[in-house]
C-alpha positions as CSV (number, residue, x, y, z in Angstrom):
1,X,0.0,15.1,-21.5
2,X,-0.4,16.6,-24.8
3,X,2.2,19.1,-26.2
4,X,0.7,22.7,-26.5
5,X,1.5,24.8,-30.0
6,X,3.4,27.8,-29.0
7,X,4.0,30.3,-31.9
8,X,7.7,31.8,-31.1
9,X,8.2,35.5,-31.5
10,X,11.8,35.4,-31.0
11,X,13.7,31.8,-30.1
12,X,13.2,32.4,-26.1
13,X,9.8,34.3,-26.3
14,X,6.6,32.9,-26.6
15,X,3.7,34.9,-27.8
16,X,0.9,32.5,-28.0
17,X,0.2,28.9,-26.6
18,X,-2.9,26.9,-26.7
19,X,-3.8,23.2,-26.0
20,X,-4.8,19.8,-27.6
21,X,-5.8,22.7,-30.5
22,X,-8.5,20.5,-32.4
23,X,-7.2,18.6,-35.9
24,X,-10.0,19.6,-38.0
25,X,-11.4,22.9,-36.6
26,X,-13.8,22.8,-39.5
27,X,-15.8,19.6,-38.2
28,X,-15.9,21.2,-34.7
29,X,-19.0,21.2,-32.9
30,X,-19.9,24.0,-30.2
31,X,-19.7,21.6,-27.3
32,X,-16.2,20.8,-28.2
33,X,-14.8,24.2,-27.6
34,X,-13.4,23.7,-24.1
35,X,-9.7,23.8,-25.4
36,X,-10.1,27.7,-26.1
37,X,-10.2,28.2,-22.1
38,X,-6.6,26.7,-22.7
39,X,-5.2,29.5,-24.3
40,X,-2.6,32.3,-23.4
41,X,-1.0,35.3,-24.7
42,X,2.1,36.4,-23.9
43,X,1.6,40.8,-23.6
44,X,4.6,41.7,-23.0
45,X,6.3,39.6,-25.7
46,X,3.7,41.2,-28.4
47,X,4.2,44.6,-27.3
48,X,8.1,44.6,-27.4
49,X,7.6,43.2,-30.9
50,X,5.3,45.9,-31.9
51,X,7.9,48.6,-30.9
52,X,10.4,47.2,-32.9
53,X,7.7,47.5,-35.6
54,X,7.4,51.1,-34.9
55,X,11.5,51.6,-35.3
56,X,11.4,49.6,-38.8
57,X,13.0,51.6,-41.9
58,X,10.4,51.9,-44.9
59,X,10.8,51.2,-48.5
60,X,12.1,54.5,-50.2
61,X,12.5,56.0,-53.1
62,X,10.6,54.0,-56.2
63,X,10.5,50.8,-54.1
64,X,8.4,53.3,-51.8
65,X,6.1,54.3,-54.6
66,X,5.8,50.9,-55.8
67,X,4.8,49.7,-52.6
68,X,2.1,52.6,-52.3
69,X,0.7,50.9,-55.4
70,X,0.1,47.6,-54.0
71,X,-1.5,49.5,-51.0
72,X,-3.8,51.1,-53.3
73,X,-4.9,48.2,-54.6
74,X,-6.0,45.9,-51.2
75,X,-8.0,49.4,-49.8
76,X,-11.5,49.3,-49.0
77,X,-12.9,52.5,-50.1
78,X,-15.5,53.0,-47.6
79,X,-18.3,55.4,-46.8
80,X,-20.3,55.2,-43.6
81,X,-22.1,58.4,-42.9
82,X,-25.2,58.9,-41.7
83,X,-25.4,61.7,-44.6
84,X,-24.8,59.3,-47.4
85,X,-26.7,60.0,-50.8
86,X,-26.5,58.2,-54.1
87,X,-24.5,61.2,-55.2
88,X,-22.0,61.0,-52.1
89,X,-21.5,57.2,-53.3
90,X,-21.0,57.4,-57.2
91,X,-18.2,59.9,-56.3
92,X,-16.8,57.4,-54.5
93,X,-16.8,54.9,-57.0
94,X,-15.4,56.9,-59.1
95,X,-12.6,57.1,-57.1
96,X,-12.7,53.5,-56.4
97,X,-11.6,53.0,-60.2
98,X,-9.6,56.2,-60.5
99,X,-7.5,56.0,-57.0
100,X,-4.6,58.2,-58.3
101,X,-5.6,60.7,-60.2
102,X,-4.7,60.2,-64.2
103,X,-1.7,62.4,-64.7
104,X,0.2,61.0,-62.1
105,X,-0.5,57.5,-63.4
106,X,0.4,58.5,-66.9
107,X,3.2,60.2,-65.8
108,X,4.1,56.6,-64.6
109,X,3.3,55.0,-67.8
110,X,0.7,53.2,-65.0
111,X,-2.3,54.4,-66.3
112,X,-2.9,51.3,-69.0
113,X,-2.5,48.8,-65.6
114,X,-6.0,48.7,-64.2
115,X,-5.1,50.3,-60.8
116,X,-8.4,50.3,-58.5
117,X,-8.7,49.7,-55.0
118,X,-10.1,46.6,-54.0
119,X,-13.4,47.3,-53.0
120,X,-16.1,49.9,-52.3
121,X,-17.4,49.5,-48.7
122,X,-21.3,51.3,-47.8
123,X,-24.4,50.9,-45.4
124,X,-26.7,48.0,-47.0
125,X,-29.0,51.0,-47.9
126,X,-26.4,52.2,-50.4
127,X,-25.5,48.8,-51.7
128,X,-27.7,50.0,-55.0
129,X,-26.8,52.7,-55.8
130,X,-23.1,51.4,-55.4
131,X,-23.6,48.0,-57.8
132,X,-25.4,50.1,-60.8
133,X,-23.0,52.8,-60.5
134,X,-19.9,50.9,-60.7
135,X,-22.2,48.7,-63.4
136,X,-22.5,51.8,-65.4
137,X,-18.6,52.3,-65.1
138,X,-18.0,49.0,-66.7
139,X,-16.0,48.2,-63.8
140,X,-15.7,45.1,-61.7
141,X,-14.9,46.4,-58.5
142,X,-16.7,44.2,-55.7
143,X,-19.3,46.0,-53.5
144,X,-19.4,45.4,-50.0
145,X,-21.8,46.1,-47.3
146,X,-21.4,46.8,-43.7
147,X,-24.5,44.7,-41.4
148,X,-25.3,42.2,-38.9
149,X,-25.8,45.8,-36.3
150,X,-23.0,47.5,-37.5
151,X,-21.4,49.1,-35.5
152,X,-22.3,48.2,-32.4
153,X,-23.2,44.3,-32.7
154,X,-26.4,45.4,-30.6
155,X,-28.9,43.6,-32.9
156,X,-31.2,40.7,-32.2
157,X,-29.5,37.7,-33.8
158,X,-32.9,37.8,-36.4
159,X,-32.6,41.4,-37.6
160,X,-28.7,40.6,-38.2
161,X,-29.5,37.6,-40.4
162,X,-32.4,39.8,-42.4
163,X,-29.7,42.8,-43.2
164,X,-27.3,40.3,-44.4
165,X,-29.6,38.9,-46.8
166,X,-31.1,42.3,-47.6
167,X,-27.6,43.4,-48.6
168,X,-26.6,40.4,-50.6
169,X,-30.4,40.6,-52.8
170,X,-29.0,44.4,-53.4
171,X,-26.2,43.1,-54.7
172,X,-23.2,43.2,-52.2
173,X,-20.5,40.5,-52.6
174,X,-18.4,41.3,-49.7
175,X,-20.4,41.1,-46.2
176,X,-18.4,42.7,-43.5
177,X,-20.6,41.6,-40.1
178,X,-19.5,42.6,-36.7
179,X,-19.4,40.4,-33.7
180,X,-21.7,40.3,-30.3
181,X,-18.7,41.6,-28.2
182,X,-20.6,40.6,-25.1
183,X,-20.5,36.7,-26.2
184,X,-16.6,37.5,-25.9
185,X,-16.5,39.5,-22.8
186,X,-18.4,36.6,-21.0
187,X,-16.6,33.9,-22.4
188,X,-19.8,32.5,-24.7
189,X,-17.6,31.0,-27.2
190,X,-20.6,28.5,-28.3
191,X,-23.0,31.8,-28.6
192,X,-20.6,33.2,-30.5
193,X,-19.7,30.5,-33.0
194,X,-22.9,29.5,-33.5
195,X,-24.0,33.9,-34.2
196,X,-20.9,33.8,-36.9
197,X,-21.8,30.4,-38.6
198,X,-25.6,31.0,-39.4
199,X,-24.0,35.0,-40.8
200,X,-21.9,32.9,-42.8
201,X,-25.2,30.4,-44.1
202,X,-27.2,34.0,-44.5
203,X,-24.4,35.9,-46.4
204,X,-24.5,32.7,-49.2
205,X,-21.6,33.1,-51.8
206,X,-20.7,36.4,-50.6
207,X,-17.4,36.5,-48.9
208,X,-17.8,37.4,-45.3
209,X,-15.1,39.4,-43.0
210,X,-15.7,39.0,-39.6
211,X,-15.0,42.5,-37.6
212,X,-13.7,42.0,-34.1
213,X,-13.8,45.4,-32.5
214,X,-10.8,44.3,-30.9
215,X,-10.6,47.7,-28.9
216,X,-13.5,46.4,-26.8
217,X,-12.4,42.6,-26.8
218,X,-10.6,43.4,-23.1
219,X,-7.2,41.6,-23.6
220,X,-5.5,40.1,-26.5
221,X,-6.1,36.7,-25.1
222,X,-9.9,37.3,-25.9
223,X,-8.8,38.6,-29.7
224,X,-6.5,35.5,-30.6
225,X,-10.0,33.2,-29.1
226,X,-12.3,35.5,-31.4
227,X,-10.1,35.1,-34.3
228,X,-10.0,31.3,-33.9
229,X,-13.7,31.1,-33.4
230,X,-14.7,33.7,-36.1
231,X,-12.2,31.4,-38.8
232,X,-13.7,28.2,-37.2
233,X,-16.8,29.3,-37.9
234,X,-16.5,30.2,-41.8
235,X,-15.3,33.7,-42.0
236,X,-13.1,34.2,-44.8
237,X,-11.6,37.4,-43.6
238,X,-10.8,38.7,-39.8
239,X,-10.9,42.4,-39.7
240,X,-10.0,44.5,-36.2
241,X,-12.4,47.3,-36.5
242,X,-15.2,48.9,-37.2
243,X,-13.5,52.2,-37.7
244,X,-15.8,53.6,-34.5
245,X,-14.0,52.3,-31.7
246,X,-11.8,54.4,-29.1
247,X,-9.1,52.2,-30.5
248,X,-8.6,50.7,-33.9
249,X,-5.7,48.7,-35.9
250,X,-2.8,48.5,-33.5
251,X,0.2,46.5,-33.8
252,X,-0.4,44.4,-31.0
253,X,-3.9,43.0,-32.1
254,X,-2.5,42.6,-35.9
255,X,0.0,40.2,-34.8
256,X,-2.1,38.2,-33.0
257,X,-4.6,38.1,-35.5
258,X,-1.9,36.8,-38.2
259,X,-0.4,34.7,-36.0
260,X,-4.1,33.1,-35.5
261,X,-4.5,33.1,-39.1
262,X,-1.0,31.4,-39.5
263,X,-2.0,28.8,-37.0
264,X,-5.5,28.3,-38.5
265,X,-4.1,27.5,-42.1
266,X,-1.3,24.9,-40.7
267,X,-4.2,23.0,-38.8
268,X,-6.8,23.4,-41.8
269,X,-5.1,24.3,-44.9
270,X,-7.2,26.6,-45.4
271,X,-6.4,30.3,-46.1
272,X,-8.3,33.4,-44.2
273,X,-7.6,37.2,-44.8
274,X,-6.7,39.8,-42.6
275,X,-8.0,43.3,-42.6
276,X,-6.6,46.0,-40.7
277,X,-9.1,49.2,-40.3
278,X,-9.6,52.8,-38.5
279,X,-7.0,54.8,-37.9
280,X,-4.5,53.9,-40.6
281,X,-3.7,57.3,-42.5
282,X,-0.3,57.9,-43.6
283,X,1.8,56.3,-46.4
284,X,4.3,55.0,-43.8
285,X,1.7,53.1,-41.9
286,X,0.1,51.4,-45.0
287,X,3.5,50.5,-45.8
288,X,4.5,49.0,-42.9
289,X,1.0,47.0,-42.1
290,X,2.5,46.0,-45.8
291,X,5.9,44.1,-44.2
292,X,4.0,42.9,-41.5
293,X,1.9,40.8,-42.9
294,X,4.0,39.8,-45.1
295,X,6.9,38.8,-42.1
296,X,3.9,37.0,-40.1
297,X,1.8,35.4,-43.5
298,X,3.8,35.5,-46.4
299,X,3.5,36.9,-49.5
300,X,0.6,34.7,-50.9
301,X,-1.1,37.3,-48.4
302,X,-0.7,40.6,-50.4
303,X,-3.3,40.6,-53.2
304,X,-6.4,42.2,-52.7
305,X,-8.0,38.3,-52.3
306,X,-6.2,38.1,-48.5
307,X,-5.4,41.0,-47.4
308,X,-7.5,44.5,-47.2
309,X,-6.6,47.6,-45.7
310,X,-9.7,49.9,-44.1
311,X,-7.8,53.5,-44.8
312,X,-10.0,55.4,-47.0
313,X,-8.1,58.7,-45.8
314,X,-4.9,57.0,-47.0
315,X,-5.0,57.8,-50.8
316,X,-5.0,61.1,-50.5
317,X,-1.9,61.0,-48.4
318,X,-0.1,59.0,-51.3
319,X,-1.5,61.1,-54.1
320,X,0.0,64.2,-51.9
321,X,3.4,61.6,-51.1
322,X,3.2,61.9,-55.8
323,X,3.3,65.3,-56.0
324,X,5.8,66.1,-53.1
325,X,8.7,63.9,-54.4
326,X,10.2,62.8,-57.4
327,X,10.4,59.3,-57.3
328,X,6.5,59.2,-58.6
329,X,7.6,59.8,-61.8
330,X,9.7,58.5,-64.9
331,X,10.6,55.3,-66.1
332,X,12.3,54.1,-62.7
333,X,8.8,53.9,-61.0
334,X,7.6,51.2,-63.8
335,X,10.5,49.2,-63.8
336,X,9.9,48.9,-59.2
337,X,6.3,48.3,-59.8
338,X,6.8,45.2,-62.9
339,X,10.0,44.4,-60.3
340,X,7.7,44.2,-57.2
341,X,4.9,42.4,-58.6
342,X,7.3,39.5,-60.7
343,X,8.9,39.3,-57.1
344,X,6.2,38.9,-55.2
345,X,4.5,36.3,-57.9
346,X,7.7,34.3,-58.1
347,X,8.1,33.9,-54.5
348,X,4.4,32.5,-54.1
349,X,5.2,30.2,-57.0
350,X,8.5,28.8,-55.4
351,X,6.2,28.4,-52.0
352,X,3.7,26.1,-53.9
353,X,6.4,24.1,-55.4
354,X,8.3,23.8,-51.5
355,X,4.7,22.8,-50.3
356,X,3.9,20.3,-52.8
């Protein structure tokens, strides 16, 4: 009998085991997909760990601010209102390249560092006006675009394909699709791999994240089998939300994700980001998704390239976090942010070299 991969969440608790996983998911074909049946979650170990998450101490002080930063930078700043005008979306990529506001960052001697967040986020209709704004700007903040029946995934499989390549025409380089959650809830793990492969062949060179809605996936068995299927099938990010479910970004579905994604590179080599979105709103929280992922991935996971945070509402918490404490200003501040960043970019370095 084969030996099953078990991820260990502590030395006596396993969180997630699957069998005779594949060797090269990459060359998988649909037929070959029976192992996923295979696969098993352990709830209650997840949800212990997620409490301990909740009882974690934050950064404070500069490291804090510092920190914030580096939140600011991986945010999607997204609009998704059936109000949106051209003028609604030019103020927000203004704010896209102006996230804290000027005297703050001067204050900081930050304002010479090219803080923006790290992408603007709009319906495919607003994809335009998005691209020639931020154009205009002289910036070179990525647009993305939300499609493939966004929200609900209730879109014939055509009309999905057409809005992808509508949005990437307009100019989107991000395509953030969301799944068929009915393929899940019925166990059409074929269906659904095959939906996400030909929205990865439609979006073209644009990178695609792969939402989830993990709120209506049923069980966190079903999420960890998405996640493997939505990576298997070319997806360069996983994200949990649309932002519209009931329930959003938890701590429960993010470790399985990562721990998918962590299990995914070791077999393939091959890196896929994680997004958390919808109902992330506080400093604290940004901070702590922060730790997590990199306890579960690693820091090669915290640049803007692997990891995204869906929390629009957020940077007016940490502009407010700026004016309400100290810390956000003077000299200290500068010397934690170079301090973070050298940190963060030697410990990635020393990984390459231990991998080599």
């Amino acid at each position: 009998m084969d030996k099953p991969v078990a991820f260990k969440l502590e030395r006596s608790k396993q969180i997630v085991l699957t069998h005779n996983f594949p060797s090269s998911p990459f060359s998988l074909l649909p037929c070959k997909l029976g192992w996923i049946s295979k696969v098993y979650v352990n709830r209650p170990a997840v949800v212990r760990h997620a409490e301990q998450i909740k009882k974690w101490k934050t950064v404070k002080g500069n490291w804090q601010a510092a920190w914030l930063l580096k939140a600011v930078t991986c945010i999607d700043l997204t609009t998704l209102s059936g109000d949106d005008t051209p003028s609604n979306v030019q103020r927000l990529c203004f704010k896209a390249k102006h996230p804290i506001r000027e005297d703050l960052l001067k204050a900081l001697d930050m304002h010479d560092k090219g803080i923006t967040v790290g992408a603007v986020c709009v319906y495919p209709a607003r994809v335009c006006d998005a691209v020639n704004t931020l154009k205009a700007a002289g910036c070179n903040i990525p647009v993305a675009s939300v499609a493939a029946g966004f929200p609900s995934g209730q879109t014939p499989l055509e009309a999905k394909l057409t809005e992808i390549r509508l949005a990437v025409e307009y100019g989107a380089r991000e395509i953030d699709i969301v799944i068929s959650r009915s393929l899940v809830l019925t166990g059409q793990w074929e269906g659904l791999y095959e939906e996400i492969r030909l929205c990865r062949a439609a979006c073209g060179e644009a990178h695609m994240k792969t939402i989830l809605a993990t709120g209506e996936l049923g069980s966190l068995a079903n999420v960890y089998k998405a996640s493997m299927i939505a990576m298997m099938a070319g997806s360069d990010f996983i994200k949990t939300s649309t932002g519209k479910e009931v329930e959003n970004a938890t701590f429960p579905v993010g470790i399985v994700m990562m721990r998918a994604i962590k299990e995914y590179y070791w077999q393939t080599g091959y890196k896929v980001g994680f997004k958390p979105a919808g109902g992330i709103r506080t400093a604290k929280e940004a901070i702590t998704w922060l730790m997590l992922v990199k306890e579960e991935l690693g820091v090669e996971w915290l640049t803007p390239e692997l990891f995204r945070l869906g929390a629009s509402s957020l940077l007016g918490d940490i502009e407010q976090q700026g004016e309400d404490r100290n810390y956000f200003f003077g000299d200290a501040l500068v010397c934690r942010w170079k301090t973070l960043c050298s940190t963060l970019k030697l410990m990635e370095v020393q990984l390459c070299h231990l991998s080599v």
